[in-house]
N, C-alpha and C positions, 0 to 999 in steps of 0.2 A: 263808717257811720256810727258805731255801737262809742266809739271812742272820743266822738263831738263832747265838748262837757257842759253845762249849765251855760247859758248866756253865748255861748261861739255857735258859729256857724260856720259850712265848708259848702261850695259848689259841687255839682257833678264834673265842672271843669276838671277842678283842683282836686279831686277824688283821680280822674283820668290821669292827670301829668301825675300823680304819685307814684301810679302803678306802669306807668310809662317808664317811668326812671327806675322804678324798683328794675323791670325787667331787660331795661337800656336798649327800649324801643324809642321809636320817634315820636308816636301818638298812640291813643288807642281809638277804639272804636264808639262814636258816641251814641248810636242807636242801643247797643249791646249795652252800652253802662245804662242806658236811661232804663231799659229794660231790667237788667238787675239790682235797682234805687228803686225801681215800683215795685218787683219781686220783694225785699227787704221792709220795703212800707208796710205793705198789705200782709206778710209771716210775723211781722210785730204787731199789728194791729190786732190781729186775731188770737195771737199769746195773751195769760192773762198774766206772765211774770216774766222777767228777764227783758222787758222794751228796751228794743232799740231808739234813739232818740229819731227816728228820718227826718222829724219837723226841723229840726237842724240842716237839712240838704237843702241846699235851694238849688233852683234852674239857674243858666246865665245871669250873670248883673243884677244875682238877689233876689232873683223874681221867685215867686212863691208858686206851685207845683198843684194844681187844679188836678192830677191824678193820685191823690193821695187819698190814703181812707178819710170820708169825710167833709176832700177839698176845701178849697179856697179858705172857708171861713174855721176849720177845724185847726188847718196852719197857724194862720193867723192868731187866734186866740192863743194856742201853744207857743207862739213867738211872742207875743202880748206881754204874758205872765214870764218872758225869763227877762222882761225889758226892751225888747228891742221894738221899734216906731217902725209900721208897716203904715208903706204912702201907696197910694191908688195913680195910673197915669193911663191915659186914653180917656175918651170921651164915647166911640163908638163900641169898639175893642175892649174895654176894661184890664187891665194887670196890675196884678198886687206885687211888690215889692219891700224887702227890707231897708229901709230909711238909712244910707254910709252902710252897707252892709261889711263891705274891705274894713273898717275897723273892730267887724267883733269877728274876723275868718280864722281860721284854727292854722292852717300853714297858708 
């Protein structure tokens, strides 16, 4: 996550098959990463130097991460300012989303 740079963005997915492959397993476990992408949010948030970028991580399919210091609108705004177009879908449900996000993904 620390390694996302200006303007990209990476999934939890694509965070998983990295360390999947490092380790020349089949998968990994996607409760356990989701759990250590909140862990890393929340120890950067509370640092006052050295941030980690998390606003860079998104959920599946771009979607923006409602458990993040701050949530939904904290993301957003931080997506906002490196350029990227966050589109809204549901009616009942609401989720935020990064607008083509597979064009600004880091691998």
């Amino acid at each position: 996550m620390k390694k996302v740079p200006y303007g990209k963005v990476i999934t939890v997915g694509k965070i998983r098959e990295h360390f999947a492959k490092l380790s020349g397993a089949d998968f990994t476990e996607p409760i356990t990463a989701g759990i250590f992408v909140s862990i890393v949010a929340w120890a950067s948030y509370q640092r006052s130097e050295d941030e980690t970028p998390y606003w860079r991580t998104l959920k599946a399919n771009g979607e923006l991460n409602a458990k993040y210091p701050n949530g939904i609108e904290a993301q957003k705004e931080k997506l906002e300012a490196e350029g990227h177009t966050i589109i809204q879908k549901g009616r009942k449900n609401i989720r935020y989303y990064v607008k083509d996000y597979e064009n600004s993904l880091l691998i």
